[in-house]
Structures are given as structure tokens and as C-alpha cells.
N, C-alpha and C positions, 0 to 999 in steps of 0.2 A: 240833390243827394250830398253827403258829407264828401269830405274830399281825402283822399289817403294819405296826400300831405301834408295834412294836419298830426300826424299822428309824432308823439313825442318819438325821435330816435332814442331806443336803449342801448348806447355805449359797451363794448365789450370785447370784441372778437376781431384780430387782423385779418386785414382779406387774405383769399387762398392764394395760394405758391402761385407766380406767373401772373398777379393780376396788376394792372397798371391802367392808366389812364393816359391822354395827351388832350390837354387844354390849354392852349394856344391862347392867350387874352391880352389885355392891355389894361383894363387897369383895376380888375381886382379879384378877387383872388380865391376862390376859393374851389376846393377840389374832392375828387372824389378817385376810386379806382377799383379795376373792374372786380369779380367771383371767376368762377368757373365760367366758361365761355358759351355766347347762345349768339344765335345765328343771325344776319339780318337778311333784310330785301333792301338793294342798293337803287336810289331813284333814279341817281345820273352820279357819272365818276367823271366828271369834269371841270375841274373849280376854274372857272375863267373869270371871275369877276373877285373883288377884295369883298374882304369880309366886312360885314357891320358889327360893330366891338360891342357898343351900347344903343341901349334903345331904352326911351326917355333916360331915368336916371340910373336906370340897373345896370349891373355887369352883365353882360354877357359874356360866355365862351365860346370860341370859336371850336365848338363841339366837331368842326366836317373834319378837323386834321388828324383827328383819333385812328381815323381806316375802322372798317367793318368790327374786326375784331374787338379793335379797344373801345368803341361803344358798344357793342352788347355785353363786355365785364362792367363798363359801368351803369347799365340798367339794372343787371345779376345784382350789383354790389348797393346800388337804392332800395334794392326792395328787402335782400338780404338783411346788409349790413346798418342801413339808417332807420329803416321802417323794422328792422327785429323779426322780418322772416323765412321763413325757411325757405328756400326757393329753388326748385330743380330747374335746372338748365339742360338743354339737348344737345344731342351732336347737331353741326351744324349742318349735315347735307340730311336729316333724317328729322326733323325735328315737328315734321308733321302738323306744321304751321302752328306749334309755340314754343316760343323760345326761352320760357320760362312758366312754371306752374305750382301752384300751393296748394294744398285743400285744406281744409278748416275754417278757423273762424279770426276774423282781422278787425281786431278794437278799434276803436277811433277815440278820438282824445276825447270829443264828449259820452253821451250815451247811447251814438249810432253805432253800429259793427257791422262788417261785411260778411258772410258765410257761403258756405259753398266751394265750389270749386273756381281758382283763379289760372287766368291765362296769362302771360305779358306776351306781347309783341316789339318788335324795333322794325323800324323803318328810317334807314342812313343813307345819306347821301354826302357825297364828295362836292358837294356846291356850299360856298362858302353861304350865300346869298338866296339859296331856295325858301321860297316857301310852300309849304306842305298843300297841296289841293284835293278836295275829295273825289275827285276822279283817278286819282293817282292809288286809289284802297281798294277798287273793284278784287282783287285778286284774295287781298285781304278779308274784305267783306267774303267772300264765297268760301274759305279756311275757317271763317268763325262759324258760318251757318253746320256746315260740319262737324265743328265743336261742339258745339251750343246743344246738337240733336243730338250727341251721345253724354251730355252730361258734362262736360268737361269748358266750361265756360259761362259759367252763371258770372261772373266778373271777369271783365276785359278790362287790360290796360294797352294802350300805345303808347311807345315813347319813340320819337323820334329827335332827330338832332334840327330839321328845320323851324324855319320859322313857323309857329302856328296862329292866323290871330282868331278874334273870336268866334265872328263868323263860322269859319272853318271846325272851331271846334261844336259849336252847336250843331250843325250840320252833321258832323260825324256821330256825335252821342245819339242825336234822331235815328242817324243809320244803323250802329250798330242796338241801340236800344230794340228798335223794330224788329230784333230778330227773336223768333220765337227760344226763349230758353237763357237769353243775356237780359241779369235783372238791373247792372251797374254796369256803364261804361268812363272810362277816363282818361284823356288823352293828355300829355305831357309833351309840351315844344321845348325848342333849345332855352328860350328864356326860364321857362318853370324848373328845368334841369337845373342850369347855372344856378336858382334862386337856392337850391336844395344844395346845391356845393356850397354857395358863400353862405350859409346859414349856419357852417360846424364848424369851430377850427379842429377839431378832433376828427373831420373826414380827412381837412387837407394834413393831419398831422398822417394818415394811414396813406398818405398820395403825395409825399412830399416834393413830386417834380414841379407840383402846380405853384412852389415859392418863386420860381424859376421864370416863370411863365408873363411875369407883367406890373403892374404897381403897387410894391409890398405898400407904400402907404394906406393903402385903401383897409388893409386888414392889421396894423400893426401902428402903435403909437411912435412917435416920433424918436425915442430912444433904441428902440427896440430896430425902427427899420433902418437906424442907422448902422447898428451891428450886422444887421442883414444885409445887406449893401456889401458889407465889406467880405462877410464868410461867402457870398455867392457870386463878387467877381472873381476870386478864387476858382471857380470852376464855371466860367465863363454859360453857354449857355448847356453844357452836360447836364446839369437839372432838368431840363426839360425836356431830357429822352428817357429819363432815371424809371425804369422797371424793379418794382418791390419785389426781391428775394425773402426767401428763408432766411439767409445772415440779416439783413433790415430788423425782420421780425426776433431774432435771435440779440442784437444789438438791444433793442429795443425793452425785450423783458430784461436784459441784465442790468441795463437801468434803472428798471424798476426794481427788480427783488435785489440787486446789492449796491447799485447808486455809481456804478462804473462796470465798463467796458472794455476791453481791450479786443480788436481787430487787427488781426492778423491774416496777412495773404503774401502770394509773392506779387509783383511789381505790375500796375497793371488790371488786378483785378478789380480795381471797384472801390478801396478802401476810406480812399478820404470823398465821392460823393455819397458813400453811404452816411461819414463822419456831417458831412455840408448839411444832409436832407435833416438825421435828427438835430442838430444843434439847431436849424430855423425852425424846424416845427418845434422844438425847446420853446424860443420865444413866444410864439403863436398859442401853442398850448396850456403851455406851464407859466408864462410871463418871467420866465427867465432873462437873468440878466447873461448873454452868453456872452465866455472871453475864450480865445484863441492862443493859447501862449505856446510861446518858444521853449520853454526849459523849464528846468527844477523853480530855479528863485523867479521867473517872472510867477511860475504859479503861486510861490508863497506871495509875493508882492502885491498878488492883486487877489488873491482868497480873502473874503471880509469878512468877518465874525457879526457884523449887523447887518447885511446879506444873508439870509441863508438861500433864497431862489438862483445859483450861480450856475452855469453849464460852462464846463473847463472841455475843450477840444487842444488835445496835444498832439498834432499831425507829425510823424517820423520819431517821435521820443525816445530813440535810441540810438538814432543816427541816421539820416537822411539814406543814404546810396551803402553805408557800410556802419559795421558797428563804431561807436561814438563812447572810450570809455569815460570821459570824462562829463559827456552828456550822460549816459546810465547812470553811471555812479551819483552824479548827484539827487539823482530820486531818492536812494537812500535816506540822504538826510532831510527830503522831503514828506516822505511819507508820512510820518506824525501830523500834518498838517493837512494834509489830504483825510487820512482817517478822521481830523477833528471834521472836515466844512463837510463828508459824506454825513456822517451824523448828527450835521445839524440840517440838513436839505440838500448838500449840494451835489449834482450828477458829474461825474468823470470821463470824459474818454480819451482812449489812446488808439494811434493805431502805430503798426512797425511791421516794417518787411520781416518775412518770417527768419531767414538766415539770419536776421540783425538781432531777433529776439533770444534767438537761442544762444549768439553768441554773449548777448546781453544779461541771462540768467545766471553767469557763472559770478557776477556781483551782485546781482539785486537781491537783497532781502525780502525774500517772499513771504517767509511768515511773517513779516510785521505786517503785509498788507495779503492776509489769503486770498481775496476776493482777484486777485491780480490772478490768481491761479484757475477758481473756479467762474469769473467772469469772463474767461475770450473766446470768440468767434474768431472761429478760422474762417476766412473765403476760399475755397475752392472753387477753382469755375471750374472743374472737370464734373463737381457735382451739381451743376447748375444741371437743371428742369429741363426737359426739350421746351418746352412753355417760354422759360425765361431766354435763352438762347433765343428763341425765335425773336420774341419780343421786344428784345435791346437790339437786336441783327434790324429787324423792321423802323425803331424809332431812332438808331442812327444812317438809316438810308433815307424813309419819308424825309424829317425833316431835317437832312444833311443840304450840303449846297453843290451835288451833285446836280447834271443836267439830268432833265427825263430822258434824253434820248441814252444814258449812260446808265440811269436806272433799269430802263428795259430792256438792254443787252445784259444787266447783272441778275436778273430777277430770276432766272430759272435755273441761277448758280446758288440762292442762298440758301436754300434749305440744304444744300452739303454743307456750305461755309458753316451756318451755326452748328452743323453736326458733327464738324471736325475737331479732334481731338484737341487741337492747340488754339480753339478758340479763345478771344476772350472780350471782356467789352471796349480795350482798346483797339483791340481790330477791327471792332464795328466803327466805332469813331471815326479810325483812318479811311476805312469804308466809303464813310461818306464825306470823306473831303478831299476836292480834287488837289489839292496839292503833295498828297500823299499816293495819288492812284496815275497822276500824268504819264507815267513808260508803263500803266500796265495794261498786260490783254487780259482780254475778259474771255480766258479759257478756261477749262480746267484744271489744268497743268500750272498756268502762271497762277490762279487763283488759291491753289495747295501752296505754293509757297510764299506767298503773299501773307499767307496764315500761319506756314512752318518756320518762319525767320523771320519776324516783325522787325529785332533787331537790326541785323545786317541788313533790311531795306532799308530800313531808317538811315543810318549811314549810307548807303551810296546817294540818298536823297541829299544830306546836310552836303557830301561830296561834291554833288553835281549843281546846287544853288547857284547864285549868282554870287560874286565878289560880294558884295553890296551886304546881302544877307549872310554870309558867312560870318562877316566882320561883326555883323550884331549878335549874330548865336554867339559868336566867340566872345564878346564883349560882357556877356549876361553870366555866358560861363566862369570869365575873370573874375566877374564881380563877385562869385559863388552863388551864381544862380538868380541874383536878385539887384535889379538895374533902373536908380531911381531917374523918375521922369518929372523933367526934363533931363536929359543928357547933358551934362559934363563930362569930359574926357581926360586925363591926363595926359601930359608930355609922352608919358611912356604908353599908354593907352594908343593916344592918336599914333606913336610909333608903329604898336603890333597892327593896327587896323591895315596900315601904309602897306605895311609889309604880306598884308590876306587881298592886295589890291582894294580898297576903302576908301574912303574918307568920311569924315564926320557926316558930311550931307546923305551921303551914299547909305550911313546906320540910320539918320534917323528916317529915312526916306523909308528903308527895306522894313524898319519895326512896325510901318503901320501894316504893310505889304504882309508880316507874317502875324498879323494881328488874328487869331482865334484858331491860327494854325499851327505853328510850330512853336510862338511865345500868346502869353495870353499879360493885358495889364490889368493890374488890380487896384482896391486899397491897403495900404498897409499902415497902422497907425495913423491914418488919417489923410498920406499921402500916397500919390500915383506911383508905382513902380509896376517891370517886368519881369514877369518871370515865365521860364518854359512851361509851356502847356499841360505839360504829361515829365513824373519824374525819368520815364521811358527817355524822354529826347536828351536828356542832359546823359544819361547813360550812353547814349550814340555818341555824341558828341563827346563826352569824354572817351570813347574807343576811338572814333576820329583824331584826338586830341594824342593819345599814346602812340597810334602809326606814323604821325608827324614831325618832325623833329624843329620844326620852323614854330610847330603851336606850341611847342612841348616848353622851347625859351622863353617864348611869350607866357607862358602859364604861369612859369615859374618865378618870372619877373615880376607881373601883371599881380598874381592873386595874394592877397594878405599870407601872412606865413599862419595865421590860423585857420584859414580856409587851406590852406597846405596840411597844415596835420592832418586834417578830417577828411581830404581826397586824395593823396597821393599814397606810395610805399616806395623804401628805399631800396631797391631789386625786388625780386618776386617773394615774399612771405608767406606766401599762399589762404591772404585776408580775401575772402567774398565779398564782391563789390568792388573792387579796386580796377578802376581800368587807364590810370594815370600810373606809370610805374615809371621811376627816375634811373637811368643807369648812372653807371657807376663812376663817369666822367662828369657827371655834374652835380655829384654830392659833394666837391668843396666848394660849389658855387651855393648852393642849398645851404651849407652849415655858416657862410657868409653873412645870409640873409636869414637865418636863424639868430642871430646877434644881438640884430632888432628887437627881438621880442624881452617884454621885459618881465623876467619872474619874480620881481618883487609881488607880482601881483598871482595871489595863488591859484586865482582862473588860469592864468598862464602857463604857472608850472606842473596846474595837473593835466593840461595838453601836452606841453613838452614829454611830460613824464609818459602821459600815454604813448604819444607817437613813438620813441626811442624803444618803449617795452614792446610792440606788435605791430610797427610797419617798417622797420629796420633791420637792414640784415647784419651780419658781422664787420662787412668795410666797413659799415658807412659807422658803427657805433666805434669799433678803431677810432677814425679819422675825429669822430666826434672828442674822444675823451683825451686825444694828443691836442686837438684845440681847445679844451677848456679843461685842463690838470685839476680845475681845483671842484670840479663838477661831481666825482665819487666821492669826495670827502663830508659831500652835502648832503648824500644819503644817510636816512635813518628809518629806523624802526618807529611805528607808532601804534594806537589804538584807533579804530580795530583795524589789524591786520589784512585783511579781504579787502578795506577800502584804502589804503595808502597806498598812495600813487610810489612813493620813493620804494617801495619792497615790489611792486612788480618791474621795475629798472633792474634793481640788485637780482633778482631772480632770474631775469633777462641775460644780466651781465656774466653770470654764475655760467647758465647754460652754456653761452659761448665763449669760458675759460677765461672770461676777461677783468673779473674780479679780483682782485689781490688778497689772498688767504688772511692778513691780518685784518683787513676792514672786516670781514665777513665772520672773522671771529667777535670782532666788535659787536655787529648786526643782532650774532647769536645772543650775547648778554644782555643786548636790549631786547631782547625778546624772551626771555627767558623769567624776566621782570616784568613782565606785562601777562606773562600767564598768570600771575600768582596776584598781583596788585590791581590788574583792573577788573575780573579775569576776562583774558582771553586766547580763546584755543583755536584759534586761526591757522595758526603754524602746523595743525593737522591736515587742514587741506589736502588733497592730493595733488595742486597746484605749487604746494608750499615746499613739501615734506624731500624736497630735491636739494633745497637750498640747507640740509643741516645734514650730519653724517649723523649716522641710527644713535651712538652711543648719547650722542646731543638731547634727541628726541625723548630718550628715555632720563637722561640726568634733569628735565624742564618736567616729567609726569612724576620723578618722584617729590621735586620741590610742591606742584599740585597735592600729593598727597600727604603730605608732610605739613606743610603750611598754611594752603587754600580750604580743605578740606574741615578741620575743627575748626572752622570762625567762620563758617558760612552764613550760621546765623545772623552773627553781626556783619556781614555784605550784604546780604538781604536787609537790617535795618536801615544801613547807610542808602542802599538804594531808592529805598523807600522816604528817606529823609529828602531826598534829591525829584522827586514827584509833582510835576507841574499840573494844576488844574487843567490844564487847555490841554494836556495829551489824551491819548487812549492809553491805559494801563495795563493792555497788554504791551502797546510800542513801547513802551518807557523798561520795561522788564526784559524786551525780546533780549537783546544781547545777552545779560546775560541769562538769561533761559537760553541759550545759543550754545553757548561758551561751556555751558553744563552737561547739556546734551551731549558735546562734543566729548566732554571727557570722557562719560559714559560710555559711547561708545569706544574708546580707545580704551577704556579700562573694564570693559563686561566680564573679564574672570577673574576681578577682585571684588569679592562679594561685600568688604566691607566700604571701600570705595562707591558703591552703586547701591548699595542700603543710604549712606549721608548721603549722597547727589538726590537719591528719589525721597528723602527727606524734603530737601532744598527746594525741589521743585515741586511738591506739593505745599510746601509754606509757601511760596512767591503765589500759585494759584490762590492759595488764598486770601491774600495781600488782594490781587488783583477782581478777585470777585466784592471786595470787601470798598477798594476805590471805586470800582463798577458801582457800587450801590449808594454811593455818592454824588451821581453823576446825574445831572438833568435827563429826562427822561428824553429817548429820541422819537424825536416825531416821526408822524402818520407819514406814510409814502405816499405820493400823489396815485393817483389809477393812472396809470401811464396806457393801460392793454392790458386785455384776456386773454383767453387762449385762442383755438381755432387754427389749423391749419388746413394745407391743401397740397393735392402734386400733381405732377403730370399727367394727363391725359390723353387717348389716342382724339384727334380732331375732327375725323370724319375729311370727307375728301375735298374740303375746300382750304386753302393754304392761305395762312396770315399774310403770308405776301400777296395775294392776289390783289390788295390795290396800291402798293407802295410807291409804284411811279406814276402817280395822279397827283 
């Protein structure tokens, strides 16, 4: 008979909400992940022997670590998703011996087809090393005969995860063939499975834990698994519990229909392994060249115009732990350059804690880049599936390195744990690893707060370490989070260590000690360095770090003064995220070591200028501008307004009375010149609009009407003269289409005002459709994904944990 695995997969549809896989391999690679859920018969729940990886030259996967549940989504998802059919699945305690069923008609790649009605079956077991025997079906066998005689199995399939060899499979086609009513049988062992995973990269692009899982070389050329190497010791071995959400799938099409991303969550939930799973399935499926960048200018740096295959992952892009203006702000001047390489092929992602983004909006110019607007996924894990909750709760217990005797005291607590309100998938993590769970009982009581204060556990944890390992958190922390390896220490380094009881021996000793726990090492540009696990631990540790007063000198001595702008505040400001707060006895020791820093270089001074405008209270800017006199004379006015760094200082300095009325008179002039000359109407702002007295405001709108207003056309020519091939035409225009807009609204009951402005800005439109029509055509989108979802379901009465401590 033809064989159903011959049958081309038609591409199209994400698995449903909640479906995941776990394929445990070594060395290659390929994956699949489950539908909707169907039930098995388990042979034995005992893996006492190691698994066999490969048999002659194929991969195998070590299909038994899945648990019951996660192989029957991924039989649902073979038959559904690879083979293109429709396939009902049952509850699992009701399923009246099938665990999946089709009726119609199933082509096959030549000119045989199956018809009638189809059954599937699973048959799993927790033995790494089983193989399947037919004495082991009797049960089976007696469920099809029942089928069979009401119609409802003219085609049977098993699939099981053991080993099948041939023998065994002839054996079984004779038995169930011989039943009155079955006209096709087929049976599927762990090998034909695997064979059906490594044969897509477009399953393992829909199952992206399985990158996680074993030896990217085997499915990835030599460039490519080099980039992978490096994006997946970032998240140590978290891929390979990785449960596909709705956000996944939500990520996923914004790639496709606008070629960027943005992910957003608060801390915690999932954001940069969801960022990890698509960037490597990028390579795998797209043959993307993927890059990882830090900031605004590495992305111009390394965006290539004879590249267009490029996947750009910007993790934290507005600021790690708090908002970053000098990190934001420079996307600004980025964005033309992103809008060029999306247009030419290339995919974007971001992700940022969500308080970062919001405060991050009040610069970024959104209309130059809309898709920034209509491309973000939020994460919520409040809105996570009972499905997924379960399912990331169960693959960070299975395969955590918890003991089984610890698993079976926690097992009849987790289905609360994932249904507790403050879940999230770093709680499962810490779940499963004893070094985060050593003082806890496994009650109810300690188990609700274990979930209600991740936080403050994490702390009395870093508290309670040993000397040893404290000195290495705190050494990673100095560094700002990132600690190359090998270890060198400095003078003042090996001091603070000395001083947390340490020594050199004693860090590098404790770093392997906290190796996948509390710090994780990666590659970064090609070299070894550490960094903490989860940005969660660095947040403990920095709350550790502000109750301290011993870390608090170390910190401040220890950490570069620009790792100082971007984690500390000078008294309380009330910035989100800040859990290093300096009092007020050692901000002349601060502005000391502020000295150092050199602002000729304007990376510099737009840090400087940030930190003083919104993490500084009134002392510390006093004490600041008595040490450096000639510091407010340096302030000016620029173009555009929203993005100079030196007018949110002056604005700064205005609020807290500390501005001298004639510089500010000066500030005004310059600005008043800058409405009309370049234009721009910044100074509307409602950020702005503090720093001028009303009479101001209005003497700057009548200069706009008076002078900006009749020559607008010739601003629009000049702007147009100034038109760079390599931009977008609408970015090249935003400003001032910005700047116009603004007027507009400040002047809506001058009628003749807002007839030329809506003038203006329909000649720029059509300048800008007119360079539009200019422009090389942009190419096809790859099929990245169709549609298809799914949600939560009730499971019948048998619980996904029921084999997790096996």
C-alpha cells in the first residue's frame, strides 16, 4: 500500500494555542509541535536506561521526554499540520479509543488515495530505549475491532514514540489488516517520526525549542550555525522547554506583513526566548543572515544594502532595567535606515519592558516608522491559555534538574501554581531548579508566595549565598552586567571582592557553581563572557545593592560612570526601574568621578545630559553646576527640539529655579529662529511649553505667520532638493510634515493659516508619491505563516502533569 508519508506537506497554518513539542536529540535537528490534544496509552513510565540518539545514520529524537501530552500534539500536528488534514482529536479520558479522526479522502503524492473513515492512535511510553512488541496492542487490537464494525476505521494509523523494527511492523499491518472493516493500516516508530521532523525546516521553524535541543550543524551551514551558537547561549538551555504562544504566532505574522516587531512585556515574561526561537528559525528557514545588535549605530553599521536576507534582534532597545534616553533617542536618527533594509527584505525585532517603552514614546518618532505602532505584541501572561500555563509549568519541572523525589512532593501543587494569578514562565524556571527552591516547603502556603514575590525571594537568595558567589554576582553587576571570561580583576575590583569576603579563587570557583543558575556564559562577538541568567536577577541584586551601603561604594567606584547614568538616580526621582539610588552624602563623590568622563565625545554628552535632565534631583544639579560654572553656558538650543539633549537640561534646570533668566532669554531667541528657519514647532510640546512665558509663545506663532507661512512653497522645494535616494520619502519629509502639523494645530481658528499649512501638506504628499514612484519596486514577502489558530480547552480528567516526575 502507498504510504501516507509520502504525501507532500502543504505549508500554511501555526499550530493551535498551547501546542509544543519536547525533542530531546543530539544531533540533529529537526522538530515538529503538537494541535489540539489526544490521549495515549502509556506502556511503561520508567526511563531507567539512556537513550539511543542515532540508529545507523539518522537522527533520532528522543521522543519518551515529551510526557503523554506532548506526544499526542505532536501526532494531532503530523497529520494536521504536515500532511494538510483536518484532524479531530478527543478528550483524553473519553476518546473511545481514537485519539484522532478524519473522514474523507487523503491523496497521496502519486495516484493512490485513501478514503473513508481514519482513526489515529498513540501509543507512548517513558522508556527511553523501548521497543514496541505486538503483544503490547492486544487492547488496541480489541478498540479497532469495535471501530472497524461501526464504520469508523476503514484506515488506521499508530504512532508511537518506541522503537519499531520491521518485523514488528509487518506483524502488526497482518493484525490489524485481518480485521473485518480495516482496508489500510500504518504504523509510525520513533525513527519515521524524527524522519518527518528533520525533513521541514518550516515544522522546526513552527517548534522553535527543537533549535535548542542538539547539533545545529546537522541542519544549518556553517555561517549560519555560527550565529546560532551565539543567539542560543544567550538563553542557555530555556529553548528547550520553549511552549509556542499566541504572542510567538502574533510575532511571527508581524514579520511577515510589515518586516518588524516589536515585543513588549513586563520583566520576565518570555520576551527575548520568544526574540531567540524566531531569529534561529530566521536562519533555518529564511537563510537569514541574523545579527544581534546593541544600539541605533551598530544597526546602521552592520545593515547591508547587498544583503537584503538580514534579521536584526535589538533585545532591551530602550533601555535594559529603565528607560535609556540616549539609547531611545538614537533610533530616531536611525530609522531612515531601518525603513530602507525593511524594504529591501530585511526583518526587525525589538523587544522593551513595557514601562521603558512608554516612557520611551515621549521621543521616538513614530510616524517616520508607523509599523512601530501597528507591529507590537504585548505579552501578557495573565492572558496565557490554561493550556500554555500548564505546559511551560510541566517542561520547566520534566526537564528541570530538580530530584524526582522533589518532583512528586510538588506535583499535586502545580496545577494551582500555573493557575495562580502571578504566574509566569520565570517562576517555572526557578521551579525547576534547586538552587532557587533549597528553603522551600512544598506547601500551599510557602508555594502562593514563592509565586506572589519572585522578587524579594530572589533577594534573600543572593543574601543568603556563600561569600564566594556573592563576590561574582557582585563582580558581573560592576561590570554592568557583562563579565569577560577569563576573569581579570582590577586593583579596585579585587578590593570590593576582599571586602564581600572573596578572593579571586573563590569568583572564579563560585561562576562555574552558578553556571545555568543564577549567571549563564555565552558568546559575545566571538568571545566568552557572563552574564546573569534572567534580567530578573540583576534587578534583585541591584535591590540588594541599594540596602547595602558597603555595595553601594563598591558600585559606585567599581562601575564605569556610564554604566552609572544608565542604573543609578540621584535621591529618589520617581524613574521606574531604578533600584540603585545614591544619597545625598555621596553625590560629591559621584560628581568627582563624573570628571572622568569626556564630552568632547557627543555619545557622552548625550548621557551626561540625559542623566542630569531625569535621574537628578535639585542637590545633586546645585552641587553639579557650583563644580562646573562654565557647564550652563554650554547649553543651546537646536534642531529638532524633542531630540536635544541640551533643552531637556535647560527645562530640567527651569523647573527647579535653577536657570538664570538671561541665559533662558537667550535659549528663547534661539528658538524662536528655528521655528521659522528650519521649521520647527517643538517648543509646542506640552513638555516644552513651561520653559517660555505665554507672551513668548505667541510672539514665535506670529513670526510663523508672518514669515514661514508665504514661502512655504519654496521649503518644500529646498527640502526636496536635499532627497537622498537611499531614504523613504516619506522619512526625509516627516519633520517637516511634523513641524506643520504642529502649527495647525496651535493655530486651527486662523482660517487662513490652515488653508496654506493644508496647502503645504498636500504638495509635500505629493512630492512624496511622486519620489515613491521612483523607487525600485519592493520585493515579495517570504511566506513566513498562514493563519490558523486555537485556545484553550477543558482536558478531560487526566492532568498533563500526570507524568512529570518520570
Amino acid at each position: 500500500m502507498g504510504r501516507v508519508e509520502d504525501r507532500q506537506p502543504p505549508w500554511g497554518r501555526f499550530p493551535k494555542a498551547g501546542s509544543l513539542i519536547d525533542l530531546p536529540l543530539r544531533r540533529a535537528t529537526k522538530g515538529s509541535n503538537g494541535g489540539s490534544s489526544m490521549s495515549t496509552e502509556s506502556v511503561t513510565r520508567r526511563d531507567t536506561h539512556p537513550a539511543p540518539d542515532v540508529q545507523s545514520t539518522d537522527v533520532v529524537y528522543r521522543l519518551h521526554s515529551l510526557g503523554w501530552k506532548g506526544f499526542q500534539n505532536l501526532c494531532v500536528t503530523i497529520t494536521s499540520e504536515v500532511w494538510g488534514q483536518t484532524v479531530q482529536s478527543f478528550f483524553d479520558s473519553n476518546d473511545g479509543g481514537r485519539d484522532g479522526a478524519f473522514h474523507g479522502t487523503w491523496k497521496q503524492k502519486g495516484n493512490e488515495c485513501f478514503e473513508g473513515t481514519f482513526t489515529a492512535q498513540c501509543k507512548f511510553t517513558a522508556k527511553a530505549d523501548k521497543q514496541l512488541q505486538p503483544s503490547e496492542l492486544k487492547s488496541e487490537l480489541a478498540k479497532a475491532k469495535r471501530l472497524a464494525a461501526r464504520g469508523l476505521a476503514d484506515n488506521y494509523f499508530l504512532f508511537t514514540n518506541a522503537h519499531l523494527t520491521g518485523t514488528t511492523d509487518e506483524a502488526l499491518r497482518d493484525a490489524f489488516e485481518a480485521i473485518p472493516g480495516i482496508k489500510h493500516f500504518a504504523a509510525y516508530g520513533c525513527e519515521r517520526i524524527s524522519l518527518i521532523i528533520r525533513e521541514s525546516p518550516r515544522l522546526r521553524m513552527l517548534v522553535p525549542r527543537v533549535y535548542g535541543l542538539g547539533d545545529l550543524s546537522q541542519i544549518l551551514d556553517e555561517r549560519a550555525y555560527a550565529q546560532a551558537q551565539e543567539i542560543l547561549s544567550a538563553l542557555g538551555d530555556d529553548l528547550a522547554k520553549y511552549v509556542i504562544t499566541d504572542a510567538y504566532r502574533q510575532s511571527a505574522a508581524a514579520l511577515v506583513k510589515h518586516g518588524f516587531v516589536l515585543l513588549l512585556g513586563e520583566p520576565a515574561c518570555g520576551k527575548s526566548t520568544i526574540a531567540a526561537a524566531l531569529a534561529v528559525g530566521a536562519l533555518d528557514e529564511w537563510g537569514c543572515s541574523t545579527v544581534k545588535v546593541r544600539d541605533a549605530d551598530d544597526f546602521v553599521e552592520h545593515s547591508n544594502p547587498h544583503e537584503p536576507k538580514q534579521f536584526f534582534w535589538v533585545d532591551d532597545a530602550f533601555g535594559a532595567t529603565q528607560f535609556d534616553w540616549l539609547t531611545a533617542g538614537s533610533w530616531n536618527r536611525a530609522l531612515p535606515h531601518m525603513n530602507a533594509a525593511i524594504t529591501r527584505g530585511a526583518r526587525v525585532l525589538f523587544t522593551s519592558r513595557d514601562y521603558v517603552y512608554r516612557s520611551a514614546r515621549q521621543i521616538l518618532k513614530e510616524s517616520a516608522f508607523p509599523v512601530m505602532m501597528s507591529s507590537q505584541v504585548v505579552i501578557r501572561v495573565d492572558q496565557l491559555t490554561k493550556d500554555e500555563r500548564e505546559q511551560i509549568l510541566y517542561n520547566h519541572i520534566r526537564l528541570g534538574t530538580q530530584s524526582k523525589e522533589f518532583k512528586s512532593r510538588l506535583k499535586p501543587y502545580l496545577p494551582g501554581i500555573a493557575a495562580h494569578q502571578r504566574f509566569s514562565p520565570e517562576i517555572a524556571r526557578r521551579l525547576g531548579n534547586p538552587m532557587f527552591t533549597k528553603k522551600l516547603a512544598v506547601n500551599k502556603g510557602a508555594l502562593d508566595n514563592f509565586v506572589e514575590h519572585p522578587l524579594e525571594l530572589l533577594c534573600e537568595i543572593i543574601r543568603t549565598i556563600d561569600a564566594g558567589s556573592r563576590s561574582a554576582l557582585a563582580l558581573v553587576f560592576i561590570r554592568g552586567g557583562v563579565l569577560a571570561s577569563p576573569v581579570k580583576m582590577t586593583k579596585d575590583e579585587e578590593h570590593a571582592v576582599a571586602l564581600l569576603g572573596g578572593s579571586t579563587f573563590d569568583v572564579r570557583n563560585a561562576l562555574n557553581g552558578l553556571n545555568g543558575s543564577l549567571l549563564l556564559p555565552l558568546l559575545q562577538d566571538g568571545s566568552q563572557v557572563w552574564r546573569f541568567k534572567h534580567p530578573t536577577i540583576r534587578d534583585a541584586f541591584a535591590a540588594v545593592t541599594a540596602e547595602d551601603f558597603e555595595l553601594r561604594d563598591i558600585y559606585l567606584a567599581g562601575a564605569s560612570v556610564e554604566k552609572l547614568f544608565a542604573e543609578i538616580s540621584c535621591g529618589d526621582v520617581g524613574v521606574e526601574g531604578i533600584k540603585v539610588i545614591i544619597p545625598s552624602d555621596r553625590y560629591d563623590s559621584l560628581i568627582g568621578r563624573m570628571k572622568t568622563l569626556d564630552t568632547r565625545k557627543i555619545v557622552n554628552k548625550w548621557a551626561l545630559h540625559g542623566f542630569l535632565s531625569r535621574r537628578c534631583d535639585r542637590e545633586f544639579l546645585e552641587r553639579y553646576l557650583t563644580a562646573h560654572p562654565e557647564f550652563l553656558q554650554g547649553l543651546q538650543a537646536g534642531y529638532y527640539l524633542y531630540a536635544v539633549s541640551d533643552m531637556s537640561v535647560l527645562i530640567r534646570l527651569r523647573e527647579f529655579g535653577l536657570l538664570p533668566e538671561e541665559k533662558r532669554c537667550e535659549v528663547v531667541m534661539q528658538i524662536r529662529e528655528l521655528a521659522v528657519g528650519t521649521p520647527d514647532s517643538g517648543f509646542l510640546l506640552p513638555s516644552m511649553r513651561g520653559f517660555f512665558r505665554e507672551d513668548e509663545i505667541a510672539e514665535i506663532l506670529d513670526d510663523v505667520r508672518t514669515i514661514l507661512l508665504p514661502k512655504l512653497d519654496k521649503t518644500i522645494s529646498e527640502w526636496r532638493a536635499k532627497y537622498k535616494a537611499a531614504e523613504e520619502p516619506e522619512s526625509h519629509f516627516d519633520a517637516l510634515t511634523s513641524a506643520l502639523d504642529g502649527y495647525r494645530d496651535e493655530m486651527g481658528e486662523d482660517a487662513n493659516a490652515v488653508a496654506a499649512i493644508d496647502a503645504a501638506l498636500a504638495e509635500i504628499k505629493r512630492v512624496v508619491e511622486e519620489l515613491r514612484s521612483e523607487m525600485p519596486q519592493e520585493p515579495d514577502s517570504d511566506d513566513f505563516s498562514g493563519g490558523g489558530s486555537g485556545g484553550s480547552r477543558d482536558e478531560g480528567s487526566r492532568s498533563v502533569f500526570d507524568d512529570v516526575d518520570q
